[in-house]
Backbone as JSON, one array per atom type, in Angstrom:
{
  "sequence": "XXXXXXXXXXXXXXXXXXXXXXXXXXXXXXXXXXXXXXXXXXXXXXXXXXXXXXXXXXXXXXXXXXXXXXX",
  "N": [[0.85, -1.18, 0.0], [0.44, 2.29, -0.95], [1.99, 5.31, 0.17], [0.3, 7.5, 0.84], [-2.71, 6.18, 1.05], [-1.95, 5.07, 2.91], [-2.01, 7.38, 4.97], [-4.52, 8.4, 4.25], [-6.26, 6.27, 5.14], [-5.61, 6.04, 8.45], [-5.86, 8.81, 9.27], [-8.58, 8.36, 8.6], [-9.25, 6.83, 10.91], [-8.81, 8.79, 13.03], [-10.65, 10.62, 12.69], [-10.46, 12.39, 10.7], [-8.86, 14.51, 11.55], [-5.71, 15.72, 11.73], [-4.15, 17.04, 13.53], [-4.19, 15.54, 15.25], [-3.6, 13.02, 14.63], [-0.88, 13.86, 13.86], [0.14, 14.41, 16.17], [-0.42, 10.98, 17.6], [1.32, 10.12, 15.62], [3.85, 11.24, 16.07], [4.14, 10.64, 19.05], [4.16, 7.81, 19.26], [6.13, 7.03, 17.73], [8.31, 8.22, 18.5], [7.97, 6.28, 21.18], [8.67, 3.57, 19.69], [11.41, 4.23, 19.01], [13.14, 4.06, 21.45], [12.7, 1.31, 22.05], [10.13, -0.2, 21.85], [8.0, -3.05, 20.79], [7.2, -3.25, 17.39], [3.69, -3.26, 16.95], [3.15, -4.65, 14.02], [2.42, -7.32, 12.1], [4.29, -7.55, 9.81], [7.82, -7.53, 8.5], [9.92, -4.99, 10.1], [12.16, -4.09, 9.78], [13.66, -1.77, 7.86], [11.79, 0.12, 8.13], [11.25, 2.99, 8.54], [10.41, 4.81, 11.83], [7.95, 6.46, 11.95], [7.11, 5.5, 9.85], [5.92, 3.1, 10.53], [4.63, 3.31, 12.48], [2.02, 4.85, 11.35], [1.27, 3.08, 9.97], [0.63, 1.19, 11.75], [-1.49, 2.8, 13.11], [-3.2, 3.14, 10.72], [-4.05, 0.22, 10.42], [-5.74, -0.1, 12.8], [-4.5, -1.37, 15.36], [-3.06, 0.55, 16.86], [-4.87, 2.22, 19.11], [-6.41, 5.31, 19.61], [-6.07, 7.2, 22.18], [-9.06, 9.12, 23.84], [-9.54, 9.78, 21.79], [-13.06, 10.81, 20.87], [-15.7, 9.18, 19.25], [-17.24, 10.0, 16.41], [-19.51, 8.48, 15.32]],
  "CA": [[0.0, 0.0, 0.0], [1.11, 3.35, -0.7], [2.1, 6.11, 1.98], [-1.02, 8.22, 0.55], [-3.6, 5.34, 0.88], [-2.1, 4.16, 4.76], [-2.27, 8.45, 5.49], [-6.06, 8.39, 4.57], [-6.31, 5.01, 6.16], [-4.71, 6.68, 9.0], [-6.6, 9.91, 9.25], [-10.27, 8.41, 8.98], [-9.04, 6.35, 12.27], [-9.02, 9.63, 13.99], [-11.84, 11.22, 12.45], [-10.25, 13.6, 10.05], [-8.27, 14.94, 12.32], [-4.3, 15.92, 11.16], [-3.22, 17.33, 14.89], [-4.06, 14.17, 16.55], [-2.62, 12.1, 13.93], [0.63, 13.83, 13.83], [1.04, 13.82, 17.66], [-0.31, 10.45, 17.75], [2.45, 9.15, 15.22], [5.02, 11.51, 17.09], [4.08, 9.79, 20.14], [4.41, 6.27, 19.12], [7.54, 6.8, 17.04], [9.44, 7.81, 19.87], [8.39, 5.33, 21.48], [9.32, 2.59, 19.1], [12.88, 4.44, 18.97], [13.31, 3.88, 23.03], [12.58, 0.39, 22.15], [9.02, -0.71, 22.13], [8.1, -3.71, 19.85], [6.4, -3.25, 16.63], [2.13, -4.4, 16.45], [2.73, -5.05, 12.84], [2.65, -8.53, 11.46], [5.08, -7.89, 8.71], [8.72, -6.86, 8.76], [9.2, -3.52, 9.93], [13.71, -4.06, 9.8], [13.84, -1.38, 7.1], [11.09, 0.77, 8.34], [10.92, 4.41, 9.46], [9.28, 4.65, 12.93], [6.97, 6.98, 11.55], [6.08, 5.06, 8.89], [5.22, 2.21, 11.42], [3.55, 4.28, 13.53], [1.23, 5.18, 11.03], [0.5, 2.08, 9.27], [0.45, 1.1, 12.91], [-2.73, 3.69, 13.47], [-3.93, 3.1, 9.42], [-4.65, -0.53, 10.72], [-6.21, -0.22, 13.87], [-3.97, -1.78, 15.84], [-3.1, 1.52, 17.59], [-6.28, 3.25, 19.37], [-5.51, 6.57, 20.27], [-7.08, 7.11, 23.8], [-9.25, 10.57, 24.14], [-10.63, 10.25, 20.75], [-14.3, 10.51, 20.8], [-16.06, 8.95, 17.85], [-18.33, 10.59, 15.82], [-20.54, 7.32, 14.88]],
  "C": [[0.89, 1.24, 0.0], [0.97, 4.46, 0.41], [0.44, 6.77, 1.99], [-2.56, 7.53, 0.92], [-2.99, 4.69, 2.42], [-2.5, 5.48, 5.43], [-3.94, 8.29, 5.49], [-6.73, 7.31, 5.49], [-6.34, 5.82, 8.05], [-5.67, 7.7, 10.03], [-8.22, 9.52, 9.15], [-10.43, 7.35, 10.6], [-9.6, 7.66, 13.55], [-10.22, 11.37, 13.74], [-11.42, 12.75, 11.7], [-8.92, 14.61, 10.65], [-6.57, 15.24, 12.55], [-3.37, 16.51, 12.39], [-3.1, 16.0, 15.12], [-3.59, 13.22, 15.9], [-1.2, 12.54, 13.94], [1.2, 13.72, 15.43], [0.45, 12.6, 18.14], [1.51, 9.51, 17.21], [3.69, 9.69, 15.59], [5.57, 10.79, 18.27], [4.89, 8.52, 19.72], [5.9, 5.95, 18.38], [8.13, 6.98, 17.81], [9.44, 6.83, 20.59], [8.96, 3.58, 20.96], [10.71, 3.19, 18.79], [13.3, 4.07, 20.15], [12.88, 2.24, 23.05], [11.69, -0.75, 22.12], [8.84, -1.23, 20.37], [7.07, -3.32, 18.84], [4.57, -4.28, 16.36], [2.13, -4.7, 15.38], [3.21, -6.77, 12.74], [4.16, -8.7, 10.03], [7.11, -7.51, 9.42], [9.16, -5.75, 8.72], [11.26, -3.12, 10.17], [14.15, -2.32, 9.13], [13.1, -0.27, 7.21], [11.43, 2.03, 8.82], [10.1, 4.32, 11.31], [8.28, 5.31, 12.75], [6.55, 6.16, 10.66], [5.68, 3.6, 9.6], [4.43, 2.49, 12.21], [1.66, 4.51, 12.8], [0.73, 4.3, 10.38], [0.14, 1.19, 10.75], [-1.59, 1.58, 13.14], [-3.78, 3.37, 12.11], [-4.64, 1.62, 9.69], [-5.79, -1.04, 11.79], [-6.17, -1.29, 15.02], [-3.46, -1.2, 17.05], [-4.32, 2.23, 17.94], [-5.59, 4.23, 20.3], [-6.56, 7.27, 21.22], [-7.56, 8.83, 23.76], [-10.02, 10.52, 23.03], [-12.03, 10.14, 21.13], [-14.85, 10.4, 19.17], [-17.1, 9.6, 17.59], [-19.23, 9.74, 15.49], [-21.56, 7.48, 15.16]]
}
C-alpha cells in the first residue's frame, strides 16, 4: 500500500483529524525508537518509525485514547 492510501487510512481512524494524527504518530515513534516492539505482522527491519507508527494507526492496531467517535 502506498504512503497516501495508509495516510487516509490513517486519518479516517481519527476522524479527520491531522493534529491528533501527527502527535499520535510523534508519540508512538518515539516510542518505538526507546525500544518498544512493533504491532505489525510484517517486517518492519527497514522501516521508518513513523512510517510504522502510522500504518500502525492506518490498521487499527493503535487506538488513540481521548478520541471521541463521531458514529
Amino acid at each position: 500500500m502506498r504512503l497516501e492510501e495508509r495516510m487516509s487510512q490513517a486519518l479516517k481512524r481519527v476522524n479527520n483529524d491531522r493534529y491528533i494524527l501527527a502527535i499520535a504518530v510523534g508519540q508512538r515513534a518515539d516510542e518505538l525508537s526507546k525500544g518498544a516492539k512493533p504491532l505489525l505482522d510484517k517486517n518492519t527491519q527497514n522501516m521508518k518509525y513513523t512510517d510504522i507508527a502510522i500504518d500502525e494507526i492506518a490498521s487499527g492496531l493503535l487506538k488513540i485514547e481521548g478520541l471521541v467517535s463521531k458514529e
